[in-house]
N, C-alpha and C positions, 0 to 999 in steps of 0.2 A: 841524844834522846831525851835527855830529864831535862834541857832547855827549850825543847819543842812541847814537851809537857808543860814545862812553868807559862811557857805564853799561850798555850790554851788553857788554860788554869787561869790566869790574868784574862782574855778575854773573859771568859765565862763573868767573871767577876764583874767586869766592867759592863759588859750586857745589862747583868741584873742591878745596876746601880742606873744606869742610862733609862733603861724597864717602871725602874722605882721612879723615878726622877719626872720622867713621862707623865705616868699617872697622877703624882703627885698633881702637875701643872693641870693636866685634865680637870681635875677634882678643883683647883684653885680656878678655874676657868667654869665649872659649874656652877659651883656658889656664888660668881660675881653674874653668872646669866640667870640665875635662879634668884637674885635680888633683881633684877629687872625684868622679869616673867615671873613672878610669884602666881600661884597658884589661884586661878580665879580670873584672872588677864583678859580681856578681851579684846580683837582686832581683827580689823575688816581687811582682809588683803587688796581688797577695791580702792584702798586708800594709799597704796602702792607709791604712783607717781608723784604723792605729795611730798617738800621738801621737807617736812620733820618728821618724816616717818622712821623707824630706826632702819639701821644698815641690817642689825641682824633678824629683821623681819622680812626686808624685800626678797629673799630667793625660797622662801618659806612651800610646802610642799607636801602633800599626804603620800606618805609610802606605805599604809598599813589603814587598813580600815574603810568603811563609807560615808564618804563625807557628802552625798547628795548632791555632787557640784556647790556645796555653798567656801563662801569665801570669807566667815566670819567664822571664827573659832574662842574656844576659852583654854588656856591653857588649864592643866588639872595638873599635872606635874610633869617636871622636866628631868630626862631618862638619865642621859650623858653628853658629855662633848667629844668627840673624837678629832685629836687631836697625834700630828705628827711634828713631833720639834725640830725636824729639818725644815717642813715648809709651814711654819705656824699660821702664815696667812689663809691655808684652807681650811682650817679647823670646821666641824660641823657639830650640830647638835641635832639631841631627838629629843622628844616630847609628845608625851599621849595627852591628849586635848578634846573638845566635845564640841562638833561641828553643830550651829549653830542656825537654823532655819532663816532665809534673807525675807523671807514674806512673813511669819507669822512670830520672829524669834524665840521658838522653840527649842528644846533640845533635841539634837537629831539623833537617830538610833544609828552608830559606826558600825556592830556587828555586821560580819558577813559571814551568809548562814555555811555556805561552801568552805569556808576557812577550818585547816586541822586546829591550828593554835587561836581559835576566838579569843580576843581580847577583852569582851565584851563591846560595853556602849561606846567605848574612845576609839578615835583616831589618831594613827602614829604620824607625826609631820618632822620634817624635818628640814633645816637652814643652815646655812655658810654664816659664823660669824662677821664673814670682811666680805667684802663685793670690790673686787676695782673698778674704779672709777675712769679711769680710762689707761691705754697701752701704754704709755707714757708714765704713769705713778708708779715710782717705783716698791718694791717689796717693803724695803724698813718704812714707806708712809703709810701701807695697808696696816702694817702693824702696828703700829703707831696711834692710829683712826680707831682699831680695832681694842686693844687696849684702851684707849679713853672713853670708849662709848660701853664698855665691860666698868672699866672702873668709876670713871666719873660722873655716867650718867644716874639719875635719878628714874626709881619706877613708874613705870607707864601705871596711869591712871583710869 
């Protein structure tokens, strides 16, 4: 009985270090996409197919708010990454941001009036840090790509 106790006592343990460990890398994974999205950011998603566009902007996506159909945003601040360290290469991030008028470049108003939790004027978006690149690439080159464009790359302008 007190060995079946100690190794749930040991997991427990282990959990909350694994738990810690998680977010830790989250939070280290923010700060490097929060040096290349700083606060004021702005991009056209219509600019998609171009080859320098970044990876971590091509799957990009309004889950929260009204974005008017437009395709140009400003980031205003970036929420979190979520992140699983089994499959690091799905990682996702969110960020409230201020959709961005295509005819008049305005700010547009994201509130929706129907909404309990109005966020106000921002819209919530959110992206895949890695995209594969094709069925053939395998997982450690996702991460890999993914990693250097978190760390190496320099801020969008």
């Amino acid at each position: 009985m007190t060995a079946l106790l100690d190794l749930i006592n040991e997991a427990k343990k282990r959990t909350a270090e694994a738990d810690l460990a998680t977010a830790c890398a989250a939070n280290a994974l923010k700060d490097s996409l929060e040096k290349l999205l700083p606060a004021g950011t702005v991009f056209n998603l219509r600019d998609r197919t171009k080859r320098d566009f970044p990876e971590y902007l091509r799957s990009v996506r309004t889950i929260g708010g009204k974005d008017h159909g437009s395709k140009i945003f400003r980031i205003e601040q970036v929420n979190l990454v979520i992140l699983d360290p089994r499959n690091p290469e799905l990682a996702t991030w969110e960020a409230d941001a201020t959709a961005i008028s295509e005819k008049t470049g305005k700010d547009l108003d994201g509130s929706v009036a129907h909404s309990a939790n109005n966020r106000g004027k921002f819209v919530r978006i959110a992206g895949s840090l890695c995209v594969s690149r094709s069925p053939e690439e395998s997982i450690e080159d996702q991460i890999a790509r993914m990693l250097d464009a978190l760390i190496l790359s320099k801020p969008r302008s």
